[in-house]
C-alpha positions in Angstrom: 0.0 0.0 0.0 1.0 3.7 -0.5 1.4 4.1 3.5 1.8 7.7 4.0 0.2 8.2 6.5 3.1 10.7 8.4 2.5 13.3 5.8 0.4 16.2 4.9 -0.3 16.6 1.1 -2.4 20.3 1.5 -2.2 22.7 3.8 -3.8 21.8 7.5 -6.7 23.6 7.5 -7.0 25.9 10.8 -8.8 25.0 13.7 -9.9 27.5 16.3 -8.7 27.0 19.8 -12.0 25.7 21.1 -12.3 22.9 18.5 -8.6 21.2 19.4 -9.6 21.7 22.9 -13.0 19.5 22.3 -10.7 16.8 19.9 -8.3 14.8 21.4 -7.1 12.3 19.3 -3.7 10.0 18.8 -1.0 11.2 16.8 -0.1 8.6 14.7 3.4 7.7 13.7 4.5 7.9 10.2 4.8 4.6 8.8 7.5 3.7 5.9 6.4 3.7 2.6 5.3 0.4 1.3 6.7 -0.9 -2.1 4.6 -4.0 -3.7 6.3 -7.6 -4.1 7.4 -7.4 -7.4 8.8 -10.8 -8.1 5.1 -12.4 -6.7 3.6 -10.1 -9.1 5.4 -11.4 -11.9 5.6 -15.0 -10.9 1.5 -14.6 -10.1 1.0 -13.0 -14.1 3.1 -15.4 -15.6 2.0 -18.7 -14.2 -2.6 -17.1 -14.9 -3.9 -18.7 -18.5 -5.8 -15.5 -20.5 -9.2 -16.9 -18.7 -7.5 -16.5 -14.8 -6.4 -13.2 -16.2 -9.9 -11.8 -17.1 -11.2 -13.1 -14.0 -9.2 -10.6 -11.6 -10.8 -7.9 -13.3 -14.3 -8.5 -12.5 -15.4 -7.3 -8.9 -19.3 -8.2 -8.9 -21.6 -8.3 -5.9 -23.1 -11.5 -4.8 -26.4 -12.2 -2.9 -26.4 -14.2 0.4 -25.6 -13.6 3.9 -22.7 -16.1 3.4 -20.7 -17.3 1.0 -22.2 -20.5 0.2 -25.9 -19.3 0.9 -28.4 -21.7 1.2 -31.2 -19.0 0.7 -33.7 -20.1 -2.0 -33.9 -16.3 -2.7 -30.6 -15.3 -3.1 -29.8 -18.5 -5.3 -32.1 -17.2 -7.7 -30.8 -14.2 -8.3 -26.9 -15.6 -8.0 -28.0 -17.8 -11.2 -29.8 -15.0 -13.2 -27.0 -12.4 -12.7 -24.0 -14.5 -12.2 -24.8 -18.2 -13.6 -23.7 -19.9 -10.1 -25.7 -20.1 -7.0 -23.3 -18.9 -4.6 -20.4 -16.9 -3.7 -18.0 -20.1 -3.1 -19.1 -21.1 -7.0 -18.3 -17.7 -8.1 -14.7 -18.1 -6.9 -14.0 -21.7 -8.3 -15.7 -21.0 -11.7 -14.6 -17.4 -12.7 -11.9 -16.8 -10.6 -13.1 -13.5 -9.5 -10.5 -10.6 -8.6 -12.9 -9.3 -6.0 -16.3 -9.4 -4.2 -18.2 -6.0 -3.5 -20.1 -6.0 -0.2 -24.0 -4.8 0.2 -26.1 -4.2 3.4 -28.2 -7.1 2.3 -24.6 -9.4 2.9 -24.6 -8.6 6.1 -26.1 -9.8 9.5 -23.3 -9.6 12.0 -19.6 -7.9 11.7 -18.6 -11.7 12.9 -20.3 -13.0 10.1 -19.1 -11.4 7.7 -15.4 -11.5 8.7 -16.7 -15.3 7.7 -18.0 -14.8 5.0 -14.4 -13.2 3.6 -12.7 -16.3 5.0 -15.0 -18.9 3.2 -14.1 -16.6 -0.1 -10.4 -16.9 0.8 -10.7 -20.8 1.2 -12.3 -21.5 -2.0 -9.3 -18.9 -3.7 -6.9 -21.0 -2.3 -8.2 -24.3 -4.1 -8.0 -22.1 -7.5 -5.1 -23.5 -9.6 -3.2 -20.2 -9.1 -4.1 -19.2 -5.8 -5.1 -15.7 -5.7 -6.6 -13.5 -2.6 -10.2 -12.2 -3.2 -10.2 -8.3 -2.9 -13.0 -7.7 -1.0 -15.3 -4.3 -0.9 -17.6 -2.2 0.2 -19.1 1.8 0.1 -18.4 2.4 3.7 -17.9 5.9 3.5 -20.4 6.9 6.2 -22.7 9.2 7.2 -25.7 8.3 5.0 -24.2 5.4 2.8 -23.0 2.7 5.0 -23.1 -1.1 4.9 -22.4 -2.4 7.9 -24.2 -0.6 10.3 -24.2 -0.9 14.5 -22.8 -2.5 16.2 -19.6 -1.2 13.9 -18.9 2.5 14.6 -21.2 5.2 13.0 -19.2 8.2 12.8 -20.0 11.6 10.6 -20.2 11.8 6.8 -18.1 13.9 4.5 -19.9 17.1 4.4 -20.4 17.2 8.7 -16.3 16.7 8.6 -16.4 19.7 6.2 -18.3 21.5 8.6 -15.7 20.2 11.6 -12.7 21.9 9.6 -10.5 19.2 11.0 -8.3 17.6 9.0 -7.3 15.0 12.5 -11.0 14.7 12.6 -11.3 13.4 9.1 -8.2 11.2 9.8 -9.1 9.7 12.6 -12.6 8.7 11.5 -11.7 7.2 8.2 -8.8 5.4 10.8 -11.2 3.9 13.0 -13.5 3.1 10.0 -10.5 1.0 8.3 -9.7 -0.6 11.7 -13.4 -1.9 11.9 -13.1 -3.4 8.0 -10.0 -5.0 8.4 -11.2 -6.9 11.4 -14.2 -7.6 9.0 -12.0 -9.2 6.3 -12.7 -6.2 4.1 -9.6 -4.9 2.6 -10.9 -2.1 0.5 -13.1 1.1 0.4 -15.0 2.7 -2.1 -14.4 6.4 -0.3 -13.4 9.1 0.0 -16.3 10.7 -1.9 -14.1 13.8 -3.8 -16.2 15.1 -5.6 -16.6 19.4 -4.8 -20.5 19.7 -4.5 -21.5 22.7 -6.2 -24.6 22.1 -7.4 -27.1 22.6 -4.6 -30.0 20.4 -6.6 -27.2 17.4 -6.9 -29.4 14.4 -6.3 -26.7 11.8 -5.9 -23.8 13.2 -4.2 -24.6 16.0 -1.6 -23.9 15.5 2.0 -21.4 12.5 0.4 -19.2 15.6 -0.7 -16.8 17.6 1.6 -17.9 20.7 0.4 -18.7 23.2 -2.5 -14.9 24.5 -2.0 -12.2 22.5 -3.8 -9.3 23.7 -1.5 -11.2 22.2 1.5 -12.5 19.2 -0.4 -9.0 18.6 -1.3 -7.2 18.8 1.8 -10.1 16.7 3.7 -9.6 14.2 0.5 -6.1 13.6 1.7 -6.5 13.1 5.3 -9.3 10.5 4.6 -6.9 8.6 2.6 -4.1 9.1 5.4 -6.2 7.5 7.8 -7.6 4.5 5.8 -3.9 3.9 5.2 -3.6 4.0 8.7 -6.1 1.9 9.5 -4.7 -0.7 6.8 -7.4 -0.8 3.8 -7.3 0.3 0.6 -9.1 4.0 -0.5 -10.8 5.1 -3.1 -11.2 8.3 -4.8 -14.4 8.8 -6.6 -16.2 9.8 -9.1 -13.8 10.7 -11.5 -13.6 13.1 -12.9 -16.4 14.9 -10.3 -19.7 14.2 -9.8 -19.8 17.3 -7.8 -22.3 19.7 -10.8 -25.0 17.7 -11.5 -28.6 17.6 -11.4 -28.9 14.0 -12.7 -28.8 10.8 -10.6 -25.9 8.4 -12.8 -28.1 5.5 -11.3 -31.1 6.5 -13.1 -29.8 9.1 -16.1 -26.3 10.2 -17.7 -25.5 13.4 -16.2 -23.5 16.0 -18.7 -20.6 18.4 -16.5 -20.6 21.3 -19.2 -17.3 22.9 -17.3 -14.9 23.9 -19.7 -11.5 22.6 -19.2 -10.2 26.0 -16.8 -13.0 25.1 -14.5 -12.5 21.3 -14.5 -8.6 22.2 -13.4 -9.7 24.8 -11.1 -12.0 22.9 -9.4 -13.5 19.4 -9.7 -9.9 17.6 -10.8 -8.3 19.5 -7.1 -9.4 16.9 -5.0 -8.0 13.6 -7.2 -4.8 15.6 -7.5 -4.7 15.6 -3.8 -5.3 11.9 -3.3 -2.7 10.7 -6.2 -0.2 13.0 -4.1 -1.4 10.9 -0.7 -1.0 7.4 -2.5 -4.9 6.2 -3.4 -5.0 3.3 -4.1 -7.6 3.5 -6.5 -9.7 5.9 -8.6 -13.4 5.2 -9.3 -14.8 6.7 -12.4 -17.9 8.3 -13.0 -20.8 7.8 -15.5 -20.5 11.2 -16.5 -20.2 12.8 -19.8 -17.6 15.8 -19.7 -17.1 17.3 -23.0 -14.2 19.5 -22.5 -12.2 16.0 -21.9 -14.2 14.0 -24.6 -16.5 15.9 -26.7 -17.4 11.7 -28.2 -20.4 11.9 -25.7 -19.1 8.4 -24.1 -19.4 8.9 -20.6 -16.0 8.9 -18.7 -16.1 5.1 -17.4 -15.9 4.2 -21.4 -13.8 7.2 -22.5 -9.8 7.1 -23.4 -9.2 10.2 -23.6 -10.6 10.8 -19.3 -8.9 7.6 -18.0 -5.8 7.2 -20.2 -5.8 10.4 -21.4 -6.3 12.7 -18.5 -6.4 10.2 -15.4 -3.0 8.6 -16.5 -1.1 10.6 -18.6 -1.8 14.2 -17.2 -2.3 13.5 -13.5 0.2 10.8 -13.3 -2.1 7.8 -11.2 -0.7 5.1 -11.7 -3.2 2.9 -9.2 -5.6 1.0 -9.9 -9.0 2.2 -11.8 -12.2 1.3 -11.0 -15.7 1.6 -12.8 -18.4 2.7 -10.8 -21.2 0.3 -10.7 -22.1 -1.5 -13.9 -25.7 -1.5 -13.8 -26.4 2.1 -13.1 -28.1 3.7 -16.1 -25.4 6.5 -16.8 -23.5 3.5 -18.3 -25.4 1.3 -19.7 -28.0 3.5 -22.4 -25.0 3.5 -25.3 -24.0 -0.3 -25.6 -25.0 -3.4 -24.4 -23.6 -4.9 -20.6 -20.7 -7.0 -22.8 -19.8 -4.5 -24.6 -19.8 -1.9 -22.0 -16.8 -4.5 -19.8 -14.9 -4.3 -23.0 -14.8 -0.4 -23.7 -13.9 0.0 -20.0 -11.1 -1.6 -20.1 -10.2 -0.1 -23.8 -10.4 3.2 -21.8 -8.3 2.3 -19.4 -10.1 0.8 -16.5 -8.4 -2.5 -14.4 -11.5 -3.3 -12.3 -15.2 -4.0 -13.7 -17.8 -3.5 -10.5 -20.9 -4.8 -10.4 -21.8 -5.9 -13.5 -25.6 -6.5 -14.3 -24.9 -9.6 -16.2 -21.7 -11.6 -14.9 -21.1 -14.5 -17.7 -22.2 -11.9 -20.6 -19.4 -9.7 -19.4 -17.1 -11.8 -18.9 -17.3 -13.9 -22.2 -17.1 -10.5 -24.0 -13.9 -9.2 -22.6 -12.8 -12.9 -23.0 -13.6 -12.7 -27.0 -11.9 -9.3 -27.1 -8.7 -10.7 -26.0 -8.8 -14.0 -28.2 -9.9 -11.3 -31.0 -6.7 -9.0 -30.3 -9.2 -6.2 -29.6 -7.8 -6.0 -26.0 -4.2 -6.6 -26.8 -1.7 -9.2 -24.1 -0.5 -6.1 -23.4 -3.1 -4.1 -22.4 -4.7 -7.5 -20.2 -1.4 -7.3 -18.3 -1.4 -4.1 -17.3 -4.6 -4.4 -15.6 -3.7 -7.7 -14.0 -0.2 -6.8 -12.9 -1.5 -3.7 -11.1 -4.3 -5.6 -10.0 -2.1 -8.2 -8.2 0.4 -5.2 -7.1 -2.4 -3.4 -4.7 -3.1 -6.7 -3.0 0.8 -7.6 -2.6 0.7 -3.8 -1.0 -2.1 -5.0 1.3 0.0 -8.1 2.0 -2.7 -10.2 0.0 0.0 -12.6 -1.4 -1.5 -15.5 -1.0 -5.7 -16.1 0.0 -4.7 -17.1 3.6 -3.2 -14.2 4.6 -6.7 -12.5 3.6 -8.1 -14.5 6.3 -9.0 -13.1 10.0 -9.4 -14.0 13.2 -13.4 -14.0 13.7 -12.7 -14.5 17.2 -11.4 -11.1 17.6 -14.0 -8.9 16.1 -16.1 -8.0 18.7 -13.6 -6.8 20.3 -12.4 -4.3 17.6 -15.9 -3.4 16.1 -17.7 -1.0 17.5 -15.0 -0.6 21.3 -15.7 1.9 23.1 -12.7 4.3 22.5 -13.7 4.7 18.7 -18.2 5.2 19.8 -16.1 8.1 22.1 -14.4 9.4 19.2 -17.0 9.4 17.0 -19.0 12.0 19.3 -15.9 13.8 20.0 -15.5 14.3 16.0 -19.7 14.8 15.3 -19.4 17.2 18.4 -17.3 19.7 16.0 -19.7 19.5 13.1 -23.2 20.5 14.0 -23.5 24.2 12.9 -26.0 27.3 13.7 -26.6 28.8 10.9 -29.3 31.3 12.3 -29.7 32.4 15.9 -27.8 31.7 18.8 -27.9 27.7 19.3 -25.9 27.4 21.9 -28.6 28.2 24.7 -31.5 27.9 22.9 -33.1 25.4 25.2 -31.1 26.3 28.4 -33.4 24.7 30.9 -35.8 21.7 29.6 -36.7 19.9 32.7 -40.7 20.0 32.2 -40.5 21.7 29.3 -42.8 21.1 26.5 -41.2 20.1 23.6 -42.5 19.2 19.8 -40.2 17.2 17.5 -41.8 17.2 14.1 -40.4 16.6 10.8 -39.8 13.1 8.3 -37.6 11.5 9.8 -39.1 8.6 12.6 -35.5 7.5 13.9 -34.0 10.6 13.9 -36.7 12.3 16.1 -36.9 9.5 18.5 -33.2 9.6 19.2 -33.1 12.9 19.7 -37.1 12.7 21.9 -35.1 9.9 24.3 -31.7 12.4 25.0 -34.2 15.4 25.8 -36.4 13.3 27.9 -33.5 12.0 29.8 -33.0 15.8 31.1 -36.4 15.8 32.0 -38.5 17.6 29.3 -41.8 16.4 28.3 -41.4 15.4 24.7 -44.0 14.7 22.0 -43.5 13.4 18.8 -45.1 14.2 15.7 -44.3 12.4 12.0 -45.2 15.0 9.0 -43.2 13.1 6.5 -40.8 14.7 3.4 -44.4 15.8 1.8 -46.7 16.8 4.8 -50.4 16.9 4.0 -52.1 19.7 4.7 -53.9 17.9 8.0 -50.1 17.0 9.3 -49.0 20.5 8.9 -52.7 21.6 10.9 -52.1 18.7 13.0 -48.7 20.3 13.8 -49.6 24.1 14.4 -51.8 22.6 17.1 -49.5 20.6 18.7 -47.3 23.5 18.7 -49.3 26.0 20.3 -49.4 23.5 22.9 -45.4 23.6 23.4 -42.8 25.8 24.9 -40.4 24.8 22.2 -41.0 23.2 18.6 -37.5 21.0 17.0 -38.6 20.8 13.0 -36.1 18.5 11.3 -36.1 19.2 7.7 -35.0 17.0 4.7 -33.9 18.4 1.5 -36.8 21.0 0.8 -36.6 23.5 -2.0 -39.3 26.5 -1.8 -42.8 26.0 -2.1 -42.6 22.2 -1.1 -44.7 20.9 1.8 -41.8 21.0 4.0 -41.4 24.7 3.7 -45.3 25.5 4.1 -44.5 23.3 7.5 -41.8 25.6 8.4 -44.2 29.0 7.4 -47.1 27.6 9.6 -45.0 26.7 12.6 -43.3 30.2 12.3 -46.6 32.1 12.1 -47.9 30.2 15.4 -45.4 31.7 17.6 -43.7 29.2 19.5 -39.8 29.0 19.6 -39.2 27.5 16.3 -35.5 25.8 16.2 -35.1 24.5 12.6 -32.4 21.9 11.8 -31.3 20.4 8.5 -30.5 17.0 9.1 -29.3 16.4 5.4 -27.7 19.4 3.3 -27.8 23.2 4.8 -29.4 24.0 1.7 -32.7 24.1 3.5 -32.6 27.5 4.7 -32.8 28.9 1.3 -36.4 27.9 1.7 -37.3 30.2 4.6 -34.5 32.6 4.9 -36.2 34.3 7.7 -36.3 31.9 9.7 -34.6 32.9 13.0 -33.0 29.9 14.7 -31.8 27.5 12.2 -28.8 24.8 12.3 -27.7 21.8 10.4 -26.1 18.4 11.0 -25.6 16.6 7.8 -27.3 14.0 9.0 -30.0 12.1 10.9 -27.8 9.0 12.0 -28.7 8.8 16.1 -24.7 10.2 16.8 -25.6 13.6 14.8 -29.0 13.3 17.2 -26.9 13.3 20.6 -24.3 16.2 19.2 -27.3 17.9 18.3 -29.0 17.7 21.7 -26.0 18.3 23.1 -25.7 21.8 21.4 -29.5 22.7 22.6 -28.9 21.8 26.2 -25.7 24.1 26.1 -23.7 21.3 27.1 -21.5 21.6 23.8 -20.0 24.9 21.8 -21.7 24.8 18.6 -18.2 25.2 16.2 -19.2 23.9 12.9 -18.8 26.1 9.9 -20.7 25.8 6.7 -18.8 23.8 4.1 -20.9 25.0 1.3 -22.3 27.7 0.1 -26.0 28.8 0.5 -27.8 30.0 -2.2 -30.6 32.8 -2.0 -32.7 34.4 -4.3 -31.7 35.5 -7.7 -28.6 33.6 -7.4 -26.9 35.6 -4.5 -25.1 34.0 -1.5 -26.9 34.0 1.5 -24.4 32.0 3.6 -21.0 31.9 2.5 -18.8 28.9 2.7 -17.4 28.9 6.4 -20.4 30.9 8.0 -21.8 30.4 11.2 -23.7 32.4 13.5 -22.5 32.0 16.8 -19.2 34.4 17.1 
């Protein structure tokens, strides 16, 4: 692995006095820079036949809570999209490079450190014996795949908000700890992409922020600390998915930047990990025609990977596709074809494809063809094998763990500590005061309202826990008419109303909520628990924060900030927009002083 995790590759963003005094974390040595087992690699490539070869560039998901699944269910769909009925199969007959992890894998952090060793165990019967790279999205905040009783900690857009580049470090450190004891060597994050685009469906609170500077330098600690923690990163979406109004899952977003802007802004953050060693870059189904005006969207295009990717910002790592069967990718060719242009434009690993054997028998039929040269096969393969001899993947039984030892690495107590002690620095006030807003609640009457179910219970059990009388009333993201009446009522009723808010934009139910509650005159405290964007909807709304999230963590810092117990210290990390495209908070706003 590129272990640098001793050195800073931007400048430390500066914290204020307060904020080091609430974050004390471990300084963590520098460690010496790995180099990959050359000689293995070589003797690995040249002892693979062409079909072993193709096989390590395929990293598809698999269904089953264990690798040789029993589950009628997830046989079924193992057969229709992989032609096997389990994971164990999928090893022995293709020879896989890599499995990707999902939430529906999952049952226990114990199981599926299993579930990796059973994938290990069929690799090592494999006539070359090769480790399985295994994967997941565990970037937190809102996409995570193992969830409790592995540590929740902040997404990238509260760390934004936190302006700590230890915090960032020290959260993608203990996230890499957990996956390791997991058996999962890789992660698909950092998220780099700057998000500019307020009305981004896809990325969002996944983003740092809607600066590049501060995206970047956050990039780079995140990498640091997944080093650190022994996993692979992941940079993604290349070339930035940061301006765009179009979900890649469901449509092919266009980035209409010209190539200044592209330099300036969305490419800042990849330069930044390539400088902290990534291990790999995931491309995005986008189509950017100041780097290919072919309209191919980047995952297929040469001129982004090889041309730009490889040639002008120097990665040499490993590439990635981003999933297979997301619409941005799949509207030009068929799912065969689309494995084969990947690699043509310069891709090493295939993720997720929709249909497994078609895939596969078309990049095998390009290389018998000579489409897809020895050469180029190679390439992909040797840098392939290369990241796993840097994780120390040599052989499939050093990919195994001790299952024994999980429980007592997932989720410890020292990392659920640091975790509050990083959300602690994130939530912001955006309007008002915050910090004392509710300075004495014991038999005080408070509403909770908003669409969120789990994230107002959490935070209804902290409050009554300090003695408040706490009601708790479910509007939804598009509150009828009667739940907003239903609301106002319950309201006049209170000494202070909490309205969590979920991605409004003006005129939507949610903002007619936030109108009524105003106009009924009880202490109205606002709070975002997705992007800060929300305010733009009711700028005059006079107590207003944001936490980036509704995970039960953001919940506690939030109370926590309320009850006075906790300096609010966040900062925005994007800018929000007002009317008639003017700023109405600036990137690094807050209200309290």
């Amino acid at each position: 692995m590129r272990m640098i995790a001793g050195r800073m590759t931007a400048p430390v963003v500066t914290c204020c006095a307060v904020l080091a005094a609430c974050l004390v974390l471990p300084v963590l040595a520098p460690t010496a820079q790995a180099s990959p087992d050359t000689a293995w690699v070589e003797r690995t490539l040249a002892a693979m036949t062409t079909r072993q070869k193709v096989g390590q560039l395929f990293v598809p998901r698999v269904y089953g809570t264990s690798a040789d699944t029993r589950n009628p269910a997830a046989i079924r769909r193992n057969r229709a999209e992989l032609g096997v009925a389990n994971a164990v199969e999928l090893v022995a007959d293709y020879g896989i490079g890599g499995v990707v992890y999902f939430s529906a894998n999952v049952t226990t952090p114990r199981a599926l450190a299993r579930f990796g060793n059973s994938l290990q165990q069929a690799a090592a019967q494999l006539p070359v014996p090769i480790a399985v790279l295994t994967a997941m999205d565990q970037e937190q905040g809102t996409v995570v795949r193992v969830g409790p009783p592995a540590t929740v900690l902040p997404g990238n857009m509260a760390l934004g908000a936190s302006r700590s580049l230890p915090a960032a470090r020290e959260s993608a450190r203990i996230t890499a700890v957990e996956l390791r004891a997991m058996g999962v060597r890789m992660d698909y994050a950092p998220v780099a992409d700057v998000n500019t685009n307020p009305a981004n469906p896809v990325i969002g609170v996944r983003s740092f922020s809607s600066d590049p500077v501060l995206a970047a330098q956050l990039t780079g600690a995140s990498i640091d600390g997944l080093h650190a923690g022994g996993v692979a990163a992941t940079a993604k979406h290349f070339p930035g998915h940061g301006d765009t109004s179009v979900d890649s899952h469901r449509g092919l977003p266009v980035i209409d930047h010209d190539r200044a802007g592209l330099d300036a802004v969305d490419l800042a953050p990849f330069r930044a990990a390539i400088a902290a060693g990534v291990d790999a870059i995931m491309t995005g189904h986008l189509v950017v025609p100041a780097l290919d005006p072919s309209g191919s969207p980047a995952t297929l295009s040469e001129p982004v990977i090889t041309g730009v990717l490889r040639r002008q910002l120097g990665f040499d790592g490993v590439v990635v596709t981003d999933s297979l069967r997301m619409a941005g990718v799949r509207r030009q060719h068929a799912d065969g074809e689309v494995a084969v242009r990947a690699i043509l434009a310069g891709a090493d690993q295939l993720l997720d494809p929709p249909d497994l054997p078609a895939a596969f028998a078309a990049v095998l039929r390009a290389v018998g063809s000579g489409r897809i040269s020895a050469a180029r096969l190679d390439a992909s393969v040797r840098r392939i094998l290369a990241l796993k001899a840097d994780l120390g993947l040599t052989s499939p039984e050093l990919a195994m763990v001790d299952t024994s030892a999980v429980r007592a690495v997932v989720g410890g107590a020292a990392h659920r500590d640091a975790a509050l002690r990083i959300t602690d620095l994130t939530t912001t006030v955006i309007a008002g005061d915050g910090g004392t807003a509710l300075p004495d609640v014991r038999g005080s009457r408070i509403l909770i309202t908003g669409p969120s179910s789990a994230a107002m219970s959490a935070l209804a059990r902290i409050l009554g826990q300090r003695g408040a009388q706490v009601s708790v009333l479910q509007t939804g993201a598009r509150p009828s008419p009667a739940a907003i009446d239903r609301a106002v009522r319950a309201a006049r009723g209170a000494d202070h109303v909490i309205a969590l808010t979920w991605d409004v934009r003006s005129g939507d139910r949610q903002a007619r909520l936030i109108h009524a509650l105003q106009d009924c005159r009880t202490p109205l405290h606002q709070v975002a628990i997705g992007t800060p964007y929300d305010i733009s909807a009711f700028p005059d709304v006079t107590d207003a924060l944001a936490t980036y999230s509704a995970l039960p963590i953001a919940m506690r810092s939030l109370a926590r900030v309320l009850l006075g117990e906790v300096r609010p210290v966040g900062r925005l990390p994007v800018a929000v927009p007002g009317q008639g495209g003017r700023i109405l908070f600036p990137v690094g706003w807050r209200a309290m002083p």
